[in-house]
C-alpha positions as CSV (number, residue, x, y, z in Angstrom):
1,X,-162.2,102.4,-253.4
2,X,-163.1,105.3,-256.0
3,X,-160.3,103.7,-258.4
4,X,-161.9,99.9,-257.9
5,X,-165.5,100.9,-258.8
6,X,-166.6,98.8,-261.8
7,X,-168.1,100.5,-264.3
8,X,-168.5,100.2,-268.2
9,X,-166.1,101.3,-270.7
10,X,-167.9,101.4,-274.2
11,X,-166.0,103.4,-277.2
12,X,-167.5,106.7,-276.9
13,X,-167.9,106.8,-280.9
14,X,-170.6,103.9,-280.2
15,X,-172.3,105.9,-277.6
16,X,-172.6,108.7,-279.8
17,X,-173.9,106.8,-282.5
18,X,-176.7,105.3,-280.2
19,X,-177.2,109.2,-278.6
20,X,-178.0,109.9,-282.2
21,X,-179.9,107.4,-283.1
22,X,-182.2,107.9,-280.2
23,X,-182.6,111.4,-280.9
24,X,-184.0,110.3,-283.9
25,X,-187.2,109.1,-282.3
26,X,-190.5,111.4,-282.2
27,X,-190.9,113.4,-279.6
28,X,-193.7,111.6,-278.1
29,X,-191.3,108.9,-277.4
30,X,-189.0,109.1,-273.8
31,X,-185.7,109.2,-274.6
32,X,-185.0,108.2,-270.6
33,X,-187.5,105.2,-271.3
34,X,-185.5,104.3,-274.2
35,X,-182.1,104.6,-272.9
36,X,-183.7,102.4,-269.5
37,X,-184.7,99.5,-272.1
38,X,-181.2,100.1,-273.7
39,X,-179.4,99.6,-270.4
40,X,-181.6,97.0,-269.0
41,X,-181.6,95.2,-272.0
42,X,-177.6,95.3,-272.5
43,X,-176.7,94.4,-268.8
44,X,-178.3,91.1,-268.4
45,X,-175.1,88.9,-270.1
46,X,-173.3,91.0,-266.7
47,X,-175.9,90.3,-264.2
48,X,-175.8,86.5,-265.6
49,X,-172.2,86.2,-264.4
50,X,-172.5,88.2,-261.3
51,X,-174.8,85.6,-260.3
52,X,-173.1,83.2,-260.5
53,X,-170.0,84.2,-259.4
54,X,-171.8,85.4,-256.2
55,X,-173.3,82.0,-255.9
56,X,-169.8,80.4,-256.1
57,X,-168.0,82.7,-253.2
58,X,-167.6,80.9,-249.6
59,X,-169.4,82.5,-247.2
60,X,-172.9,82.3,-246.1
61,X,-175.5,84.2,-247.8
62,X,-175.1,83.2,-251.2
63,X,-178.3,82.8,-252.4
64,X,-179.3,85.8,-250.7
65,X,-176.5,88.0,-252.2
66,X,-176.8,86.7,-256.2
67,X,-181.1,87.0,-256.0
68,X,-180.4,90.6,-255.3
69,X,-178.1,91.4,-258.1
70,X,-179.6,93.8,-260.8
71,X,-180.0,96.5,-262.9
72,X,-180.9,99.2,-260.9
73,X,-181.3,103.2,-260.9
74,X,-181.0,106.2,-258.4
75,X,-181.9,110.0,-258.9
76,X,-178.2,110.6,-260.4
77,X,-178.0,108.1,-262.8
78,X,-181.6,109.0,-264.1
79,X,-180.0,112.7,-264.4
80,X,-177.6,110.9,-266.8
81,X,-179.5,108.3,-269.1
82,X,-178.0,105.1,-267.3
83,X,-178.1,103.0,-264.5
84,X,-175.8,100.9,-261.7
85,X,-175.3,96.7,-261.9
86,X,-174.9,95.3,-258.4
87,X,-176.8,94.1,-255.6
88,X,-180.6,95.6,-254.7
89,X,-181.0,96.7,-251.4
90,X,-184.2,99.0,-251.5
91,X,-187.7,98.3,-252.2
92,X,-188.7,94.6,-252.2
93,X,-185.5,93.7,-251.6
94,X,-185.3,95.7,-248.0
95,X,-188.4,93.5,-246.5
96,X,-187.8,91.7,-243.6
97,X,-188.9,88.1,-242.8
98,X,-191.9,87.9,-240.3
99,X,-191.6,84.2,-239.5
100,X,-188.1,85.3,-237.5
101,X,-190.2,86.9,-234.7
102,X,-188.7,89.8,-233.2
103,X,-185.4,89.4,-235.4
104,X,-184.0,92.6,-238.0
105,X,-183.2,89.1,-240.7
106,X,-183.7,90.6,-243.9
107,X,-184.4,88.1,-246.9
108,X,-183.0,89.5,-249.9
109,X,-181.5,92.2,-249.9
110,X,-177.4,92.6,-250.9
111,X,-177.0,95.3,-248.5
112,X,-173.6,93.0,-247.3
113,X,-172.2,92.9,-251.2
114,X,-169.7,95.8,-250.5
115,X,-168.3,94.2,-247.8
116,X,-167.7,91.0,-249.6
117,X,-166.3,92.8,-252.7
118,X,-164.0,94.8,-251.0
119,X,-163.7,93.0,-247.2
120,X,-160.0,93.1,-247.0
121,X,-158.7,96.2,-248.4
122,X,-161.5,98.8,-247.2
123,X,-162.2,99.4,-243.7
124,X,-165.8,99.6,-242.7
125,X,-167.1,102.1,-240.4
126,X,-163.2,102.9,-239.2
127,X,-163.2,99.1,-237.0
128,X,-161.2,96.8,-239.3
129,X,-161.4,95.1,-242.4
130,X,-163.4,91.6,-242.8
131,X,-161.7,88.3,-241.7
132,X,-162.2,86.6,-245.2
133,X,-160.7,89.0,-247.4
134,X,-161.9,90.0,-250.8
135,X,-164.2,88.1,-252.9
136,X,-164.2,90.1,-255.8
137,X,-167.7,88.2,-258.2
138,X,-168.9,91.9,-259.4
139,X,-165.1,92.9,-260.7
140,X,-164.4,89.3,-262.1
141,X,-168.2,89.1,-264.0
142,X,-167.4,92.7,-265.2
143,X,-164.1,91.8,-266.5
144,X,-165.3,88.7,-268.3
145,X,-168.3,90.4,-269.3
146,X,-167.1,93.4,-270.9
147,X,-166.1,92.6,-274.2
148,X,-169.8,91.1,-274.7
149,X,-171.6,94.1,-273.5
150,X,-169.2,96.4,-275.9
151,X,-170.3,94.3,-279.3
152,X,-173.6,93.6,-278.8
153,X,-174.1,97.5,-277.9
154,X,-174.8,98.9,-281.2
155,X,-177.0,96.0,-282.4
156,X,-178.8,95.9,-279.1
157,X,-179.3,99.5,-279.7
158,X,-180.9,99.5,-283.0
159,X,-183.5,96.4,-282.0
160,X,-184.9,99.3,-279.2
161,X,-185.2,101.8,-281.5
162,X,-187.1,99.3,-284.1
163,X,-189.5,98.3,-281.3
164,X,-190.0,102.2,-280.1
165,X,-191.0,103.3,-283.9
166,X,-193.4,100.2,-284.2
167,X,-194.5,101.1,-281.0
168,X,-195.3,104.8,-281.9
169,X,-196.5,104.0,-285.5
170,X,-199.4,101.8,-283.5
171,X,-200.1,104.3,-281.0
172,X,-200.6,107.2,-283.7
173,X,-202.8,104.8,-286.1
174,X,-204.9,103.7,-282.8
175,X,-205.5,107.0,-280.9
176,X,-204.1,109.4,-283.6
177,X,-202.1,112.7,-282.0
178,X,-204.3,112.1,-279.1
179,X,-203.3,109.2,-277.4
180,X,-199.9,111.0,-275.8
């Protein structure tokens, strides 16, 4: 499962170019803030086609499954500037409907997305693989998505730090060295 896990590939010479150019900003300015926008901002063409690929799959749930796809972070990928794409199961997306009295229906979150992705080459909990199969929409948005994500990187990149030094310039004229 480790090998099948989608993640990004950008040219490292790009990253480093953004690392830089982030650096760049005043101190005042989060660089983890920054990098959030970045990622947010640079994920959406993926999260586009996740939808709709989970919208498209033949099992129940649909709707359910491709509201909860997102950008996302946990503790480690804070710890590393970035973030996860997939489906939300925390938070708003772990309430439960109250009009199914008595019921544990939840009615959004993705927590089932694994199971779809991978169904019929992982086994879950040891009992058996799923009946459908696998219905890979995160791998096949990811692999049409990529190249798109990779370009618009840099440029993406340079319209966050533009907004972060207007933003700063503002702050300082407003509040002066006090408003941080």
């Amino acid at each position: 499962m480790a090998q099948d896990s989608v993640s990004i590939e950008i040219n490292k010479q790009n990253l480093i170019d953004i690392n830089l150019m982030f650096k760049q900003l005043p101190k005042q300015v989060s660089e983890y803030k920054t990098w959030t926008k970045f990622w947010r901002y640079n994920t959406k063409p993926l999260i586009k086609a996740a939808q709709e690929n989970a919208q498209k799959l033949r099992s129940e749930g649909n709707d359910q499954l491709a509201k909860s796809i997102g950008f996302f972070q946990t503790k480690a990928s804070k710890e590393y500037l970035g973030g996860y794409v997939g489906p939300r199961v925390r938070g708003v997306f772990a309430k439960r409907d109250e009009s199914l009295k008595g019921k544990k229906q939840y009615t959004r979150s993705g927590f089932y997305g694994a199971f779809v992705e991978y169904g019929g080459t992982t086994k879950f909990y040891g009992r058996g693989t799923a009946k459908k199969g696998d219905q890979p929409f995160m791998r096949n948005a990811f692999d049409s998505k990529k190249g798109i994500t990779i370009q618009n990187g840099m440029k993406d990149a340079e319209k966050i730090f533009d907004r972060a030094l207007k933003i700063h310039t503002r702050r300082l004229k407003k509040y002066g060295t006090l408003g941080y």
